[in-house]
DRENPA-3360 file (N, C-alpha, C; in nm, 2 decimals, always signed):
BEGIN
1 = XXXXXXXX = +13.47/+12.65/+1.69/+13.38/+12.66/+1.58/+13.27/+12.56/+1.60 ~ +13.18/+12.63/+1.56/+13.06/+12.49/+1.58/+13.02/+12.38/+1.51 ~ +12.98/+12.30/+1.56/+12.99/+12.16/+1.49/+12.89/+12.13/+1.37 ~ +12.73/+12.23/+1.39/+12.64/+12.31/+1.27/+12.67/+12.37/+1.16 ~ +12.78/+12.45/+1.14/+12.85/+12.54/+1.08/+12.85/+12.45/+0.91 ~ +12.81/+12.47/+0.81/+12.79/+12.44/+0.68/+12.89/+12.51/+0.62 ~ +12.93/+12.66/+0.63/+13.03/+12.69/+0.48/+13.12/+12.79/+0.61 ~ +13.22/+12.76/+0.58/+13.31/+12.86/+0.62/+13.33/+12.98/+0.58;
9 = XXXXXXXX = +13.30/+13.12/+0.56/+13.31/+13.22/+0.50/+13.42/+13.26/+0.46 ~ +13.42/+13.36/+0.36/+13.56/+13.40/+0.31/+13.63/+13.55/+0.39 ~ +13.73/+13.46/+0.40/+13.86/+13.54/+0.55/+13.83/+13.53/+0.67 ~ +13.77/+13.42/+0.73/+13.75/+13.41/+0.84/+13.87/+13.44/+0.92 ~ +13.97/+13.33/+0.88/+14.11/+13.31/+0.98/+14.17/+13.38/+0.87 ~ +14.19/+13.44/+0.79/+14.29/+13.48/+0.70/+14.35/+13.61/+0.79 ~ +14.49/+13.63/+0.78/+14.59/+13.65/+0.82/+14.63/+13.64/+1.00 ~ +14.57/+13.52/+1.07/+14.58/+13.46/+1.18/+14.72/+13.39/+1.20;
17 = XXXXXXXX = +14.83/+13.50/+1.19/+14.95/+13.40/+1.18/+14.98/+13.30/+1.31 ~ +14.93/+13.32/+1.41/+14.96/+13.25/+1.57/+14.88/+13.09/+1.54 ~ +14.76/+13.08/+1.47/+14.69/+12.94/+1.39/+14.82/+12.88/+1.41 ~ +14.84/+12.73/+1.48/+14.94/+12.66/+1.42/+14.82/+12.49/+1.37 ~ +14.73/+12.50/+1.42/+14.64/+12.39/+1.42/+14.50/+12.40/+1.37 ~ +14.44/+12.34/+1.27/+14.32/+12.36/+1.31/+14.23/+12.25/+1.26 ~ +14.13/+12.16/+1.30/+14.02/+12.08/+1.24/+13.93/+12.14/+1.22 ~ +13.86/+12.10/+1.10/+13.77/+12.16/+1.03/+13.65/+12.08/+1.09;
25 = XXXXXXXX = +13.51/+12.13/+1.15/+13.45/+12.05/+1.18/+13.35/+11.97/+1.07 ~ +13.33/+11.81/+1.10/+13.23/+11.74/+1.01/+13.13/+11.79/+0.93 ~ +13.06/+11.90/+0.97/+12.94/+11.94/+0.92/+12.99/+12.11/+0.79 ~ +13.14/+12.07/+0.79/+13.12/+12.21/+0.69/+13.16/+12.12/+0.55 ~ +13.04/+12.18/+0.44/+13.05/+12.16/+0.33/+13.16/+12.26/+0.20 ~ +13.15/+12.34/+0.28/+13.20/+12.48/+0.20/+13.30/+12.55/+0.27 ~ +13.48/+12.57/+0.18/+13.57/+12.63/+0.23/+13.57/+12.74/+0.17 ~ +13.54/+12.87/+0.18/+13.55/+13.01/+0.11/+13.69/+13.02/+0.06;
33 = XXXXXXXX = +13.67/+13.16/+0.03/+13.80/+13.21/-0.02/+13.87/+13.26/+0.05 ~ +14.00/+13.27/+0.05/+14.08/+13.32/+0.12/+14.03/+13.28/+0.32 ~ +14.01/+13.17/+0.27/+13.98/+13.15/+0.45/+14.11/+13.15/+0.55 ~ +14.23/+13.07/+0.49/+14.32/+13.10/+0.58/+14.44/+13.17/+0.52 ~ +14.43/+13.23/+0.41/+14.52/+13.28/+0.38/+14.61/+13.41/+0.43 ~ +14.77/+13.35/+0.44/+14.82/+13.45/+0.51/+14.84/+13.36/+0.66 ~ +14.78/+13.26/+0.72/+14.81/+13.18/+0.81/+14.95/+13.12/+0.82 ~ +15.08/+13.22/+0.86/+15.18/+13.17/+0.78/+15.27/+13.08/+0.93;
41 = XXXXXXXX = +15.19/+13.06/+1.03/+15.20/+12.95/+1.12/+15.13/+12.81/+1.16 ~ +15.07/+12.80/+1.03/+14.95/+12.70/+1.02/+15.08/+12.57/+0.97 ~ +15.04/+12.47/+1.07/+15.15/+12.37/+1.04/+15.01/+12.20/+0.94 ~ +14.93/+12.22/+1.07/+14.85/+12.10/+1.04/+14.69/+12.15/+1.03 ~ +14.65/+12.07/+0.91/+14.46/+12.13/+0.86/+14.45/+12.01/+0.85 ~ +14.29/+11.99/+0.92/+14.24/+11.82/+0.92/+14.09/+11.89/+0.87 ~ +14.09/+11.82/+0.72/+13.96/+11.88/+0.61/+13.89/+11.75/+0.62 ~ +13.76/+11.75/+0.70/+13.71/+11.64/+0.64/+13.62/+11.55/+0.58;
49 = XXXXXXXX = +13.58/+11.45/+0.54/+13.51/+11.43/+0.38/+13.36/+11.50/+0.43 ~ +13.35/+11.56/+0.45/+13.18/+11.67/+0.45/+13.21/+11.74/+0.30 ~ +13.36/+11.78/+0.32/+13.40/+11.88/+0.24/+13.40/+11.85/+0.09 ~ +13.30/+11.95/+0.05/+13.32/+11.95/-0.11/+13.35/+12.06/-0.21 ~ +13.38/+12.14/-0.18/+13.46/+12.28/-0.25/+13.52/+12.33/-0.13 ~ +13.68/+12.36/-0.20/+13.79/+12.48/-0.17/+13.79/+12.61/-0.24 ~ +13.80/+12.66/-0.21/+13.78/+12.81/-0.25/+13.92/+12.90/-0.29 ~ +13.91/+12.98/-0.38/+14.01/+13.01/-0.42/+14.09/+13.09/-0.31;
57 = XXXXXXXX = +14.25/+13.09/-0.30/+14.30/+13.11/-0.22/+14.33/+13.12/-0.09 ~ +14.21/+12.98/-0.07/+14.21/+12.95/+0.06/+14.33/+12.92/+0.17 ~ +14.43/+12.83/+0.08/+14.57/+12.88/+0.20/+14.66/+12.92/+0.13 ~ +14.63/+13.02/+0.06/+14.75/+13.10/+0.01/+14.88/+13.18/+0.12 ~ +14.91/+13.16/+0.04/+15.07/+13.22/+0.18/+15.09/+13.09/+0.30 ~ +15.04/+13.01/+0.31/+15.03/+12.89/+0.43/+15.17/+12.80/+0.45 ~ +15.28/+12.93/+0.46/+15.42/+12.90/+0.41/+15.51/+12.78/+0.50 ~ +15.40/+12.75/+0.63/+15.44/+12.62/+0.73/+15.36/+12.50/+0.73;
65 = XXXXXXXX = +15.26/+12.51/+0.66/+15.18/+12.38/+0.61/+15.27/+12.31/+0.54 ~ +15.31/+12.15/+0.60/+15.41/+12.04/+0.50/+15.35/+11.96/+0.44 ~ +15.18/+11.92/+0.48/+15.15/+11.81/+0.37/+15.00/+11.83/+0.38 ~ +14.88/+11.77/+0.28/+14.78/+11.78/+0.31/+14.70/+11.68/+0.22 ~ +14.56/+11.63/+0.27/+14.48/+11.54/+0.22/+14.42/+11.60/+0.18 ~ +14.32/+11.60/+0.03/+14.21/+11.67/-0.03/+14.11/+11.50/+0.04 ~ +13.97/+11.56/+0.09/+13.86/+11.41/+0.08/+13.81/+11.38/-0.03 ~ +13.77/+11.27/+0.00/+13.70/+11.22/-0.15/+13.60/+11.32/-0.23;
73 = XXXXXXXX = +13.50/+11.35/-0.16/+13.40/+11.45/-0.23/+13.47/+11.56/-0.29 ~ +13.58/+11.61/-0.23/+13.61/+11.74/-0.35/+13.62/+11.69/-0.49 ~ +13.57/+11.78/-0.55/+13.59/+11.77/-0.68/+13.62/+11.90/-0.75 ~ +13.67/+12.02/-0.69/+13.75/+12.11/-0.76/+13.85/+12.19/-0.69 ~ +13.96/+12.22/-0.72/+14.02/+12.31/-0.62/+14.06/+12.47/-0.71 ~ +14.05/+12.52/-0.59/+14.01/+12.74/-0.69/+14.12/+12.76/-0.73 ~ +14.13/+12.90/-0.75/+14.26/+12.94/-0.84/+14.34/+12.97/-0.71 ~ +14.48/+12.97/-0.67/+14.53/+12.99/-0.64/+14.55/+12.94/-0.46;
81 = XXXXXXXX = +14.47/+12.82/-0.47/+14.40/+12.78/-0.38/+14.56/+12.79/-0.25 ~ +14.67/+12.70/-0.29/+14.80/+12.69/-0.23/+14.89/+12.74/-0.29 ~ +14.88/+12.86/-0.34/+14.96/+12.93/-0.37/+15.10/+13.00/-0.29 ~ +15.23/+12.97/-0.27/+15.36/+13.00/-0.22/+15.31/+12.96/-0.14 ~ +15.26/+12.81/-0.09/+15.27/+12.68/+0.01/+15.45/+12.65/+0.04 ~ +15.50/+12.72/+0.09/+15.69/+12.71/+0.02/+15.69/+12.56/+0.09 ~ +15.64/+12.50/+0.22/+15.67/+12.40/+0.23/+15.58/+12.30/+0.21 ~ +15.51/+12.33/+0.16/+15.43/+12.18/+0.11/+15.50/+12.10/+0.00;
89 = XXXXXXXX = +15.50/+11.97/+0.07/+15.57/+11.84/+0.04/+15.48/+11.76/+0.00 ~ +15.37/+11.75/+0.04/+15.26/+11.59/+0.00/+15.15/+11.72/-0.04 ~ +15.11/+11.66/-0.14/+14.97/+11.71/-0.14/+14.86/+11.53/-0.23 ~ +14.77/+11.53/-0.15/+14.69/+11.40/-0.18/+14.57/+11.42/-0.25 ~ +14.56/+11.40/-0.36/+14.44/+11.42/-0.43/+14.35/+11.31/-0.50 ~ +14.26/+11.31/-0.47/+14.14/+11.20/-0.55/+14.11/+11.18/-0.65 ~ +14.09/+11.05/-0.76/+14.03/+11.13/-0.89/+13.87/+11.14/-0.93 ~ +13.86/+11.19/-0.79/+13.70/+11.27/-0.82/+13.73/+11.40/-0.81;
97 = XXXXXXXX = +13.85/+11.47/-0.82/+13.88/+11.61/-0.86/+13.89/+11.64/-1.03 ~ +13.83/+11.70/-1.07/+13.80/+11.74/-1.24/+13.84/+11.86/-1.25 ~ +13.86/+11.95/-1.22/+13.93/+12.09/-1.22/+14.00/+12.17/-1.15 ~ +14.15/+12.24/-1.11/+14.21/+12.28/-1.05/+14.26/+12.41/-1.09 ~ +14.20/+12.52/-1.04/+14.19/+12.62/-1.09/+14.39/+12.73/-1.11 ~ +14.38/+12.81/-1.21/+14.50/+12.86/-1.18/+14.58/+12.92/-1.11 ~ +14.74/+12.93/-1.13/+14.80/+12.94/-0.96/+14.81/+12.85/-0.87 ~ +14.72/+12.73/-0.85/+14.69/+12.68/-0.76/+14.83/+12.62/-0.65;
105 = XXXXXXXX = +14.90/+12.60/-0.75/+15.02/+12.56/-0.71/+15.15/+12.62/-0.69 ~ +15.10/+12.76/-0.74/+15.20/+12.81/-0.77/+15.31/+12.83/-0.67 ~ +15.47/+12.81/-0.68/+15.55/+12.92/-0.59/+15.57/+12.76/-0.45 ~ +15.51/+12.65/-0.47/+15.52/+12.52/-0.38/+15.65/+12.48/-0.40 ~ +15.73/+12.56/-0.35/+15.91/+12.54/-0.37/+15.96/+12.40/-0.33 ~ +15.88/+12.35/-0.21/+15.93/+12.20/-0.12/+15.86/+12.12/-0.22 ~ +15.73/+12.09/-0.30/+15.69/+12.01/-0.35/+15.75/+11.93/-0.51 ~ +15.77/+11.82/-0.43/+15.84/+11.72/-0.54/+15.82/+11.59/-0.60;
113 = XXXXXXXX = +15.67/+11.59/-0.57/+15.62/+11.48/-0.63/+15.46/+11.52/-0.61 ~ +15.38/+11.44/-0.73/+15.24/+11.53/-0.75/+15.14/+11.43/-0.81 ~ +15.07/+11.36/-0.83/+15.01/+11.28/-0.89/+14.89/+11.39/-0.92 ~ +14.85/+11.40/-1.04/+14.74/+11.47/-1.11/+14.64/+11.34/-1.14 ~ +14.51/+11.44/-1.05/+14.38/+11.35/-1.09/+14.41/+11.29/-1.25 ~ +14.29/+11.17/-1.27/+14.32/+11.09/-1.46/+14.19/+11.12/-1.45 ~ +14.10/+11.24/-1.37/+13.93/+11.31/-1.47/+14.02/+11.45/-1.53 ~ +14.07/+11.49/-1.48/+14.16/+11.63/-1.54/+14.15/+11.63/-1.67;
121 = XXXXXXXX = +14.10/+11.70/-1.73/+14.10/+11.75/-1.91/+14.21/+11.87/-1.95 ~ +14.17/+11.92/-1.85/+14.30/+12.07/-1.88/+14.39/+12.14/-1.78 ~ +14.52/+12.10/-1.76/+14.64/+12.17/-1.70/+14.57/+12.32/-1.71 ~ +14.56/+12.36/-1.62/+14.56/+12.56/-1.67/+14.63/+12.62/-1.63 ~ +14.64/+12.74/-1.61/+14.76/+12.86/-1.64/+14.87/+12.85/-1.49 ~ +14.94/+12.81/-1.53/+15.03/+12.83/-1.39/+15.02/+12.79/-1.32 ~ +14.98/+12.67/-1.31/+14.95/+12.56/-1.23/+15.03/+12.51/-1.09 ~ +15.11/+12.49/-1.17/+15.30/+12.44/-1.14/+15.40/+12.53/-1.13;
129 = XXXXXXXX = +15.36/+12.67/-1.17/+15.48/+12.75/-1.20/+15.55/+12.77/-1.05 ~ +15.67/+12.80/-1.11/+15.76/+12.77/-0.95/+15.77/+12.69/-0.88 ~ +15.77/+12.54/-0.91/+15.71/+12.44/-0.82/+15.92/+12.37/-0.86 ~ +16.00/+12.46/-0.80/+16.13/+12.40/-0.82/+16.17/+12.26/-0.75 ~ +16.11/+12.19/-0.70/+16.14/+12.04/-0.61/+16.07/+11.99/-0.71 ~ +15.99/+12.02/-0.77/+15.93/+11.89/-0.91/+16.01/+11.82/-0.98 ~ +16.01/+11.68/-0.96/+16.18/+11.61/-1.06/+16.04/+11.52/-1.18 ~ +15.92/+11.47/-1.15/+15.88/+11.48/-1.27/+15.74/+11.43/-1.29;
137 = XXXXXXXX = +15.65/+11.43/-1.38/+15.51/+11.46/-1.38/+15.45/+11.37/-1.50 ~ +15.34/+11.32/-1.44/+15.27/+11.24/-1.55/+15.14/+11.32/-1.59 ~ +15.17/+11.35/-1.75/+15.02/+11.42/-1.78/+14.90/+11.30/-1.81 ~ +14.80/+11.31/-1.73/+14.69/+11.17/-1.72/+14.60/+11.19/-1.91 ~ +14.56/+11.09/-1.90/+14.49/+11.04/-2.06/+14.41/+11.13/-2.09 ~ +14.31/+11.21/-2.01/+14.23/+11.26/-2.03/+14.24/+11.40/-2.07 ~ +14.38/+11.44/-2.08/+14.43/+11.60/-2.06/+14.45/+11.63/-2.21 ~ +14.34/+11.72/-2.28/+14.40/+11.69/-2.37/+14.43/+11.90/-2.40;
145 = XXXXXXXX = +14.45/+11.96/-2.28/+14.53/+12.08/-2.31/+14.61/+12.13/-2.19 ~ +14.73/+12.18/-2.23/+14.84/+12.22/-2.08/+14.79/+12.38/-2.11 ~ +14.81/+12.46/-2.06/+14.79/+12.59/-2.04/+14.94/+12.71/-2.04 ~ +14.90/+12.77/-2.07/+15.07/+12.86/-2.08/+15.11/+12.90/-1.92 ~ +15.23/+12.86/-1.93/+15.31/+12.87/-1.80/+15.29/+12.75/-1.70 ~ +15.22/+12.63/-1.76/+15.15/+12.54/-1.64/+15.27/+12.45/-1.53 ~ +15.40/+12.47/-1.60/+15.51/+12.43/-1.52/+15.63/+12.50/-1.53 ~ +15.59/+12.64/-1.59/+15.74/+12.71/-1.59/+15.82/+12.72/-1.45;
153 = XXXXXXXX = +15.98/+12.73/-1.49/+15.99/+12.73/-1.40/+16.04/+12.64/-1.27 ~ +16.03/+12.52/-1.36/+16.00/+12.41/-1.23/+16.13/+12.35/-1.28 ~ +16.25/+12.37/-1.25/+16.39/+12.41/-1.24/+16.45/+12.24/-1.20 ~ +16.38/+12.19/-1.15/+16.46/+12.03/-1.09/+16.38/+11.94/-1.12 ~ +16.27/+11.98/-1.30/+16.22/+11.87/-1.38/+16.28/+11.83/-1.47 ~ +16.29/+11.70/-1.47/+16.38/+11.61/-1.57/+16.21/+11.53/-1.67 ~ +16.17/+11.45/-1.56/+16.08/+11.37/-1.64/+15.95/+11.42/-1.69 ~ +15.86/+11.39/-1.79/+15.75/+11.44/-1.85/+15.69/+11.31/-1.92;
161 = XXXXXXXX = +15.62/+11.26/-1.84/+15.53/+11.09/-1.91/+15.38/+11.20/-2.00 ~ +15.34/+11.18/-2.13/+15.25/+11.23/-2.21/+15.19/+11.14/-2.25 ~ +15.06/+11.11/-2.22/+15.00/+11.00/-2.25/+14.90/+11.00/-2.36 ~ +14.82/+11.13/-2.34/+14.70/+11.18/-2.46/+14.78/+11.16/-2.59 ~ +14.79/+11.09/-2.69/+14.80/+11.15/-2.84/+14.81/+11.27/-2.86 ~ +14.70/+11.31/-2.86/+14.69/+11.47/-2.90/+14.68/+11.56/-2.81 ~ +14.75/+11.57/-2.75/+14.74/+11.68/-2.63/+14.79/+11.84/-2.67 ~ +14.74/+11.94/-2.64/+14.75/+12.09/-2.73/+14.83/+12.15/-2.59;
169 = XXXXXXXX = +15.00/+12.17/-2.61/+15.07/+12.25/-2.48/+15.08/+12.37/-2.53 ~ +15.05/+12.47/-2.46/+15.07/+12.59/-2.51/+15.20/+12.66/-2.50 ~ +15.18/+12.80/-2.52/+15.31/+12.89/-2.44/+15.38/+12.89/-2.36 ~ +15.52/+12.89/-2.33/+15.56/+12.90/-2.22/+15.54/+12.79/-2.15 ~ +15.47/+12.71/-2.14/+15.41/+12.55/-2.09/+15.56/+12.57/-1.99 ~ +15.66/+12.55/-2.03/+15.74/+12.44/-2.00/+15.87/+12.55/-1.99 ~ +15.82/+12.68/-1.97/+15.96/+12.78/-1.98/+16.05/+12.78/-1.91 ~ +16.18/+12.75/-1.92/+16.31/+12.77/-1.80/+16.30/+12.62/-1.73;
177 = XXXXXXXX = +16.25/+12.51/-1.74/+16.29/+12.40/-1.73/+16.39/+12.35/-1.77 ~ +16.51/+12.40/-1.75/+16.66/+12.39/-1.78/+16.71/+12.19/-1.74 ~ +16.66/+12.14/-1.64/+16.70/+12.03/-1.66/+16.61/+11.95/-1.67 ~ +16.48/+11.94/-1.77/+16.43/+11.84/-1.86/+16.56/+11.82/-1.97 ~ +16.53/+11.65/-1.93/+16.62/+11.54/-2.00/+16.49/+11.47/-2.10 ~ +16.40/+11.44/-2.05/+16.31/+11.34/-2.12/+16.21/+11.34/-2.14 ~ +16.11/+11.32/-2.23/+15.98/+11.33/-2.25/+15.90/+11.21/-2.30 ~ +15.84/+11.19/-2.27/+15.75/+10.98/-2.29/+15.65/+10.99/-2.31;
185 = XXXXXXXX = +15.65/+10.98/-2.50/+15.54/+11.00/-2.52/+15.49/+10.89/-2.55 ~ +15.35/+10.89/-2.53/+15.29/+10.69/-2.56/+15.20/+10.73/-2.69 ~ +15.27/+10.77/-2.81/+15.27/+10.74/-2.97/+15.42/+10.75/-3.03 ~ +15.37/+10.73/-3.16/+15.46/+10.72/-3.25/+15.53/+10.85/-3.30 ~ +15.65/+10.87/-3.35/+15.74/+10.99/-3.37/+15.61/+11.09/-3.47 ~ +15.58/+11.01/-3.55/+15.51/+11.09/-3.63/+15.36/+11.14/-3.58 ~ +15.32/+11.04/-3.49/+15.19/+11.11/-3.38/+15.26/+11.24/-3.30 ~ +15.35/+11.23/-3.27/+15.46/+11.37/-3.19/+15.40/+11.53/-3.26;
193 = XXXXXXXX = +15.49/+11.47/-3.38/+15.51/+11.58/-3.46/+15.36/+11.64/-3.53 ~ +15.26/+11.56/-3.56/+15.18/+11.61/-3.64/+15.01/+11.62/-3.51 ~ +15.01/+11.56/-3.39/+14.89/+11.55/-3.35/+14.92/+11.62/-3.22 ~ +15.04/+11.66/-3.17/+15.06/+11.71/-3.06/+15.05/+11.85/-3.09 ~ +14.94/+11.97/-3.05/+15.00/+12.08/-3.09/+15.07/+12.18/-3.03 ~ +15.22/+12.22/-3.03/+15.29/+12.29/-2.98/+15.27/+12.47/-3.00 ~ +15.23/+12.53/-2.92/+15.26/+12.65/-2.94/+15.40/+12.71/-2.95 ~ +15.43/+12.84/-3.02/+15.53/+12.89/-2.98/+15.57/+12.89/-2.89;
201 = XXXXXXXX = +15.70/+12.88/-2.84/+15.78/+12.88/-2.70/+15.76/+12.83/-2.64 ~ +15.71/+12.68/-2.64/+15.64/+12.61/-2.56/+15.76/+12.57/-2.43 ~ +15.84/+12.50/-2.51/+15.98/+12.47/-2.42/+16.09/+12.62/-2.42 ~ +16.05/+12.72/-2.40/+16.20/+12.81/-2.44/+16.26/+12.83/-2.30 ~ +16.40/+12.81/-2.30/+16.49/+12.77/-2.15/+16.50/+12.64/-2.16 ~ +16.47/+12.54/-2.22/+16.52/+12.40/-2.18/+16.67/+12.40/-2.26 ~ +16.66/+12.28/-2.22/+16.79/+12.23/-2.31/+16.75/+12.13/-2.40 ~ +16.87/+12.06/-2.42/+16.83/+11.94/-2.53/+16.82/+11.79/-2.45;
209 = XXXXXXXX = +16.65/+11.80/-2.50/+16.61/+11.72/-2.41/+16.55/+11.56/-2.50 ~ +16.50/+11.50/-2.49/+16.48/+11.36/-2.57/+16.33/+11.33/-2.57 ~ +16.31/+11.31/-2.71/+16.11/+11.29/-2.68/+16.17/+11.12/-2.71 ~ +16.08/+11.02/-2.62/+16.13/+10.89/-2.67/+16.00/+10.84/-2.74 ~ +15.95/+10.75/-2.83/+15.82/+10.78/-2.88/+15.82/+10.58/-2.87 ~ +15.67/+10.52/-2.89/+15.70/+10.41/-2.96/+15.74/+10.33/-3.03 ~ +15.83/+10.40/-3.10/+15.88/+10.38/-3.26/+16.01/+10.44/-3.24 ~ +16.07/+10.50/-3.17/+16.21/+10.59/-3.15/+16.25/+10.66/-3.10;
217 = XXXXXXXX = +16.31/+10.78/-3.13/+16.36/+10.91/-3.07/+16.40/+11.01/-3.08 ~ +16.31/+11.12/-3.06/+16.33/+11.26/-3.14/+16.43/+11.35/-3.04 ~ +16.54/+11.46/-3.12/+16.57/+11.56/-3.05/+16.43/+11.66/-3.02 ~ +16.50/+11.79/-2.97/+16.46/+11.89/-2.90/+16.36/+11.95/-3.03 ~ +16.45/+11.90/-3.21/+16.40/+12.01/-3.25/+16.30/+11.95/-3.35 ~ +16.26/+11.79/-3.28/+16.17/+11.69/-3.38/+16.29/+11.63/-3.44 ~ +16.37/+11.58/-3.44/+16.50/+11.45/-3.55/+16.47/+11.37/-3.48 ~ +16.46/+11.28/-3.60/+16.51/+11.15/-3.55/+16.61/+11.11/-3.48;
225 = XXXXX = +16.66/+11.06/-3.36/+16.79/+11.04/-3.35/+16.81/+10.86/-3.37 ~ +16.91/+10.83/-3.45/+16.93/+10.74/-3.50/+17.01/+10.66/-3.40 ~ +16.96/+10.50/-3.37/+17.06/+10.45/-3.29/+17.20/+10.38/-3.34 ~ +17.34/+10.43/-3.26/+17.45/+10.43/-3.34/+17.51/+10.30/-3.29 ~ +17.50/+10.23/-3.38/+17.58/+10.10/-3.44/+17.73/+10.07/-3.33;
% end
């Protein structure tokens, strides 16, 4: 590929399963869509900081990719960008990234640890869903809405750190997360209950899990739980 080359077009390498390598040369600013998606022998992608947009479902299907750097200049990734990544284990992201489009993550079965940009304002739709190696997630200050389905699903989450006050989780947020144990919120029981807004079904599939608050400790269903003497 040439070293001139500015945007990658969309599908260039897409469905190139024999790809096991590729560097991106310095001069491209632009990753299209679906550029390698379907690359399902692509082990190592060397992106480098030229790069300032990913494109939606750029390595979708990229089921032998194990870890990957976003550069500094990105600052958004598309919908579905790594979607059923099954082995993606690291993903590295900057907090000059502000929006991460839906799907993006979806179906990243190996991924089990995640740090979310603190410019992020809104988790969106399905973000995380399927993401069953996830053991647990910090939602950053700035987030002040999760989106329906944004971690359903994610089967081997226990922890949930909530930092915004008021943060609005929607539907399904949190569906079939059967082993969330704990939720950490940084207010008070009564900031929980009255500034957090829960949609319907927000948790439906968990179990009985624990909000711990500054001030104490709610069940699953908002109680107080009282510490026993």
């Amino acid at each position: 590929m040439s070293n001139n080359i500015i945007t990658i077009d969309d599908y260039t390498f897409s469905g190139c399963t024999g790809l096991k390598s590729f560097t991106i040369p310095n001069s491209v600013i632009t990753i299209g869509e679906d550029v390698f998606n379907g690359c399902t022998g692509l082990t190592n992608i060397t992106i480098p900081n030229s790069v300032t947009k990913i494109g939606g479902s750029a390595f979708y299907g990229c089921s032998a990719l194990t870890d990957i750097t976003l550069p500094n200049r990105v600052t958004s990734i598309g919908s579905a960008t790594f979607y059923n990544c099954s082995k993606l284990k690291t993903i590295i992201m900057t907090d000059n990234i502000t929006s991460i489009g839906v799907y993006a993550f979806k179906g990243c079965t190996s991924l089990d640890n995640v740090t979310i940009p603190k410019n992020i304002t809104t988790i969106d739709y399905a973000v995380f869903s399927g993401c069953t190696s996830l053991k647990s997630v910090s939602i950053p200050n700035k987030v002040i809405c999760i989106n329906e389905l944004a971690f359903s699903g994610c089967t081997a989450l226990i922890d949930i750190n909530i930092t915004n006050k008021s943060t609005k989780i929607n539907a399904f947020t949190f569906k079939d997360c059967d082993k969330l144990a704990t939720i950490n919120y940084q207010g008070t029981m009564d900031e929980w209950k009255k500034n957090v807004i829960k949609s319907a079904n927000w948790d439906i599939g968990t179990n009985n899990y624990i909000v711990i608050c500054e001030n104490g400790k709610l069940d699953k269903n908002g109680e107080e739980l009282l510490e026993q003497l």
